[in-house]
C-alpha positions in Angstrom: -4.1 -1.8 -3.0 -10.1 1.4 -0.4 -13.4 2.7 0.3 -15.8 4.0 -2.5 -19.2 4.9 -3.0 -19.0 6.0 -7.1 -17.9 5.4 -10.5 -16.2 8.4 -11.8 -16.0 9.4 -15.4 -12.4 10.8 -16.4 -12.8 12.4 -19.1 -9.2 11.8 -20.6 -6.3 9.5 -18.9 -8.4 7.4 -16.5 -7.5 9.7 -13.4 -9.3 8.8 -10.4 -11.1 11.2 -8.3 -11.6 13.5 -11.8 -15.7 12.9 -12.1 -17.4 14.5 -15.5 -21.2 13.8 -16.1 -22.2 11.5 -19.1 -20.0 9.1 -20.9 -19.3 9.4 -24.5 -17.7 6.2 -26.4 -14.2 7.1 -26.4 -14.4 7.9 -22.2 -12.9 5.5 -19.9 -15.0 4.9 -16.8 -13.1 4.3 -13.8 -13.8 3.0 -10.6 -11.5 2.7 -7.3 -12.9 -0.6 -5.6 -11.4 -1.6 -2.4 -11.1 -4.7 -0.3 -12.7 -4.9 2.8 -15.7 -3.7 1.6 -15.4 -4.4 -2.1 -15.9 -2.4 -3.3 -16.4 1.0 -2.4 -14.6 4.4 -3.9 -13.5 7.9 -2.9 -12.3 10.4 -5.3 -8.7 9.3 -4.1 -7.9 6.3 -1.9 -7.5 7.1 1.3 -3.9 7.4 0.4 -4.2 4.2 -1.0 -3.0 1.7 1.2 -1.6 -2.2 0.1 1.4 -1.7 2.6 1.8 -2.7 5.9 0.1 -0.3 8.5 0.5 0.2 11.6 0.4 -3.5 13.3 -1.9 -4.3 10.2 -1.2 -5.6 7.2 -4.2 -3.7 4.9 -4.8 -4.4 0.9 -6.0 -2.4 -1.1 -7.4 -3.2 -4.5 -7.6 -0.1 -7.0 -9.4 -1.6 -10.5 -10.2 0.4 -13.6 -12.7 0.1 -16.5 -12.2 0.9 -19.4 -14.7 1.5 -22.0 -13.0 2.4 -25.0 -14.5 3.4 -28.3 -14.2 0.2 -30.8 -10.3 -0.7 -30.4 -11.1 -3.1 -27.5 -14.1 -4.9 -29.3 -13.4 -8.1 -32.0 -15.9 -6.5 -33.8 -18.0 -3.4 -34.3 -19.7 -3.0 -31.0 -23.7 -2.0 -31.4 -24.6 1.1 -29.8 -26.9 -1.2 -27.7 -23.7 -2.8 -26.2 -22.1 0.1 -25.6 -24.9 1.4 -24.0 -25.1 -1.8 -21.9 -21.4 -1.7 -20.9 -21.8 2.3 -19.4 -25.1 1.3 -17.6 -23.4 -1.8 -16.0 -20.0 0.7 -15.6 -23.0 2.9 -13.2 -24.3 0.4 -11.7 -20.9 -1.1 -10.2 -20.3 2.5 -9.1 -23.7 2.5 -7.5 -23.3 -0.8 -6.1 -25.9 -2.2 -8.0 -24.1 -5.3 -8.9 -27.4 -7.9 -10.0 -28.2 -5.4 -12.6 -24.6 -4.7 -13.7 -24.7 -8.4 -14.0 -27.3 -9.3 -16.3 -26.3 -6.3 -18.2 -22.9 -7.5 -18.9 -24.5 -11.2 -19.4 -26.8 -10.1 -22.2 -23.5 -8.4 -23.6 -21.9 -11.6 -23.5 -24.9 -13.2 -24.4 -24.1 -12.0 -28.0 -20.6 -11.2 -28.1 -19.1 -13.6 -25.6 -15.3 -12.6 -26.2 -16.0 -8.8 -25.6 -13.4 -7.7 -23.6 -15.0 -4.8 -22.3 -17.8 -6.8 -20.3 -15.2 -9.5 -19.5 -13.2 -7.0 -17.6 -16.7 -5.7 -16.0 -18.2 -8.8 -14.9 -14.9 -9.5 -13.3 -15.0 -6.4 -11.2 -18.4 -7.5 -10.4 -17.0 -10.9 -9.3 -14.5 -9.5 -7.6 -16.9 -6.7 -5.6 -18.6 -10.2 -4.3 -15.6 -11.6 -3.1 -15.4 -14.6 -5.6 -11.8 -13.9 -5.9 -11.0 -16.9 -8.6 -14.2 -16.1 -10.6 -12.5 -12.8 -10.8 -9.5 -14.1 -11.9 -11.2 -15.8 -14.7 -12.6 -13.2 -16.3 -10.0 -10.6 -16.2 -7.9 -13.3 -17.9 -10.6 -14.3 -20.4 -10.9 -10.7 -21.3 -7.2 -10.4 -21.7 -6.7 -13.5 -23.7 -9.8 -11.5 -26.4 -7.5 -8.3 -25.9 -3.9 -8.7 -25.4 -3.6 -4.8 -24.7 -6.6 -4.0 -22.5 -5.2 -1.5 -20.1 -7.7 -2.0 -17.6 -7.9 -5.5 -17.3 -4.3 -5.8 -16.9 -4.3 -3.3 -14.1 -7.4 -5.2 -12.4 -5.2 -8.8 -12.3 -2.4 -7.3 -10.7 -4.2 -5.5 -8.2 -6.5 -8.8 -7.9 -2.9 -10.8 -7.4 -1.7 -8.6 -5.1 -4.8 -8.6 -2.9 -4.0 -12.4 -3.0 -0.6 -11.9 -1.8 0.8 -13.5 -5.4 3.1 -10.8 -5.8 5.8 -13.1 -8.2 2.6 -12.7 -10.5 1.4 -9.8 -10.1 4.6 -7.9 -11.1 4.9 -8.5 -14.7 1.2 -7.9 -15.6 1.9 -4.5 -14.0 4.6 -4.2 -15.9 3.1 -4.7 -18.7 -0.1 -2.0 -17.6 3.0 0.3 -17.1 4.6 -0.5 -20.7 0.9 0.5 -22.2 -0.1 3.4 -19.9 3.3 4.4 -18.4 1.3 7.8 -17.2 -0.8 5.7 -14.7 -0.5 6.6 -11.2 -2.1 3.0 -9.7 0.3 1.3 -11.5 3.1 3.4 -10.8 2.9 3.1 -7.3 2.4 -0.5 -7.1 5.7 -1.3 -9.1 7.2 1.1 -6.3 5.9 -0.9 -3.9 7.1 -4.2 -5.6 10.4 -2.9 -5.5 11.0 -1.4 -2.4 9.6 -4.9 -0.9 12.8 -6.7 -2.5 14.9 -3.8 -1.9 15.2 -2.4 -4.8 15.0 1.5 -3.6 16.5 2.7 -6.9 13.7 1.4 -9.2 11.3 2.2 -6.6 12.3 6.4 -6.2 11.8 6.0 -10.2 8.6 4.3 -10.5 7.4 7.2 -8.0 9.0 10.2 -9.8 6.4 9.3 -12.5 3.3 9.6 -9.8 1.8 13.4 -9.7 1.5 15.7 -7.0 -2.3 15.1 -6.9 -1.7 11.3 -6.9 -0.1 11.8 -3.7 -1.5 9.0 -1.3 -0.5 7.4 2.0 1.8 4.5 0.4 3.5 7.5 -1.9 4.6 8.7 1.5 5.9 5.7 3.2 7.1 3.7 0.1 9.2 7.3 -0.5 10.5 6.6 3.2 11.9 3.6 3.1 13.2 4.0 -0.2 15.2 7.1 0.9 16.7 5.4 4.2 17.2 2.4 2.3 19.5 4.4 -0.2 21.0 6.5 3.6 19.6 9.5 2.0 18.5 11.2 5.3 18.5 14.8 4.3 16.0 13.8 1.6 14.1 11.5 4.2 14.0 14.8 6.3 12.3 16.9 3.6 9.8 14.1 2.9 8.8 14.5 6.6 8.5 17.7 6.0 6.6 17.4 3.4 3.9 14.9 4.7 3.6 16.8 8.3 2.7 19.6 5.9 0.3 17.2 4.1 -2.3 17.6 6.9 -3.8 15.7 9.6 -4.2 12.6 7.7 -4.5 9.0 9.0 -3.3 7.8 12.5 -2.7 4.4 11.2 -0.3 5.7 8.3 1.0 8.8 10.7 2.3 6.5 12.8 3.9 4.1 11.0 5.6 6.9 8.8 6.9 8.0 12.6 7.8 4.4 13.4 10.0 4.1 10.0 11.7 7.7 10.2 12.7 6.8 14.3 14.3 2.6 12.9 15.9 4.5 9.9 17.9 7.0 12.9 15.3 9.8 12.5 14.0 9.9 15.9 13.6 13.2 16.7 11.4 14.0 13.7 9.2 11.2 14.4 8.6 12.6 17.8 8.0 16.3 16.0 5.2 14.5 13.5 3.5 12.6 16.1 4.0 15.3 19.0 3.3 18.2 16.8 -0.6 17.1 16.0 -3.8 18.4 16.2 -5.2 18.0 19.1 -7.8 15.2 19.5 -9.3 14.1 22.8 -8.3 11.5 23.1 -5.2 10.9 20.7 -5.9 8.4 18.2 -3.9 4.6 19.3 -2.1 4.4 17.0 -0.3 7.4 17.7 -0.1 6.8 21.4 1.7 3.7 20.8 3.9 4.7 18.2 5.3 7.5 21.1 5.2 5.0 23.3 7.2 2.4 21.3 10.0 5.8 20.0 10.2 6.6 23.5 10.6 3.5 24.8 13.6 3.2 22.3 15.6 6.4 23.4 14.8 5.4 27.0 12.5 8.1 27.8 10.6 5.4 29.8 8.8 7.8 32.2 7.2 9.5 28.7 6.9 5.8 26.9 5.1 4.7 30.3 2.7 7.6 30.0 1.8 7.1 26.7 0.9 3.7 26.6 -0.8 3.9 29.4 -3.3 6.5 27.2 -2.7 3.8 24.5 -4.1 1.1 26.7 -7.0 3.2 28.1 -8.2 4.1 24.1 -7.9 0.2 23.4 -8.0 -1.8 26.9 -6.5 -5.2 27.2 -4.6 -4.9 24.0 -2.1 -7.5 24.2 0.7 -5.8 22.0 0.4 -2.5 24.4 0.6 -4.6 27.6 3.7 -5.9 26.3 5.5 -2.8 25.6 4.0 -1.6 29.3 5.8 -4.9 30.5 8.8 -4.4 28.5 9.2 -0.5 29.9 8.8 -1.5 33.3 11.6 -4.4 32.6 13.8 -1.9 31.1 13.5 0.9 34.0 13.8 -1.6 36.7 10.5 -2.0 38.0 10.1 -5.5 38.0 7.1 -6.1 40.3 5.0 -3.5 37.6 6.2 -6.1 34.6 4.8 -8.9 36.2 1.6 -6.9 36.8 1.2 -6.2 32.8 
């Protein structure tokens, strides 16, 4: 499903990136937690990224907590507890993950079905790495609560991060079914079914994500849907619409260009790449990806130029020495393919 650094209160639907100070019992405490670092949060995930990037294949993990106000517990839950879930809720956020630990162990120490510190202790597990402790416990805490929204979201992101997508999509559905507003969720499913080609389902998970849940896999999963269904106007006014969105990342700007030029839009991949800020020097990513679109309309003197800026941002890369070799091919020039 990355990056994060705090646990944010949503004071209402679970809504990352909306932070409120303290946390009354009926709050939900949310916190984005991301793979390579697991796990560390922004108010909204770099675009949140599961899909392939550019050359890269990057997961992203996006778990919630939820700290409900009674529903979620077998029994009634002592304000002690409660006050022991929030503080190990923090301390996740913070990074702090012995003391979230024993916090959620004296929890469990006393109610060991609770859901709530289930779910917690999972994330905790997860944050470490221990990927099949994690599973356990998010399990665990849905087999004590059924409906937990939170932990249901937290195994399919798990799954997915574990490339167990044939699992992962019902328990998302079933997230969807009991939150059908969540954006995480949402987008996943999109995801799911743009990867078996399912555009339709996919352009209607996405309708139901918000204009300020707008990441970088909203903008390519949208992509491919629309030149999946041949609906290139539409594909055009996403383009638009995402050039507009600001700088953003290379790695995503990119491979949005490199979709938009194999779906027969060309010549506005060339306007988003061509068309940004300037940065000395250009980020690789996009280098290459003007290199590569070039390369492909036989514009080999530009393709030649700009991976040779590729190769001089990230020397001896083997996949840009290729395409060097493969340009040189193309245009004739054999004795400069052998030298790449």
């Amino acid at each position: 499903m990355s990056v994060l650094g705090g646990a944010y209160l949503p004071s209402e639907s679970c809504r990352l990136g909306t932070a409120s100070g303290a946390l009354p019992p009926s709050s939900a405490v949310g916190l984005c937690l991301t793979e390579a670092r697991l796990f560390n949060c922004e108010a909204v995930p770099p675009r949140a990224k599961r899909s392939m990037r550019f050359g890269n294949a990057v997961a992203v993990l996006i778990l919630l907590i939820v700290v409900p106000s009674g529903q979620a517990q077998t029994a009634k839950i002592s304000d002690v507890n409660l006050n022991r879930l929030t503080e190990a809720a923090k301390a996740i956020g913070l990074g702090q993950l012995p003391k979230a630990e024993s916090l959620l162990k004296s929890v469990l120490a006393t109610s060991p079905k609770d859901a709530d510190a289930l779910n917690l202790l999972g994330v905790v597990r997860a944050q470490e790495q221990k990927l099949a402790d994690a599973e356990r416990l998010f399990r665990l805490a849905l087999a004590a609560s059924p409906t937990h929204v939170g932990a249901h979201v937290n195994l399919g992101e798990l799954l997915l991060t574990m490339n167990r997508t044939s699992e992962a999509a019902p328990i998302l559905r079933t997230a969807h079914q009991l939150a059908p507003e969540r954006a995480d969720v949402n987008l996943n499913l999109a995801k799911l079914s743009a990867d078996t080609g399912d555009y339709q389902h996919a352009l209607e998970y996405l309708q139901l994500v918000p204009r300020s849940a707008f990441s970088d896999d909203y903008f390519t999963v949208s992509l491919r849907s629309l030149l999946g269904l041949k609906r290139l106007d539409e594909a055009r006014r996403l383009a638009r619409e995402f050039r507009e969105s600001g700088p953003g990342n290379p790695e995503t700007k990119a491979e949005f260009a490199m979709l938009l030029a194999k779906g027969g839009l060309s010549d506005e991949a060339l306007e988003l790449l061509e068309t940004a800020p300037g940065q000395t020097p250009a980020p690789f990513p996009e280098l290459y990806a003007l290199g590569v679109i070039n390369a492909a309309l036989k514009h080999y003197d530009k393709a030649e130029q700009y991976l040779s800026e590729a190769l001089k941002t990230k020397p001896n890369d083997v996949t840009t020495l290729r395409a060097l070799a493969n340009v040189a091919r193309a245009s004739g020039n054999l004795e400069k393919s052998l030298a790449h």
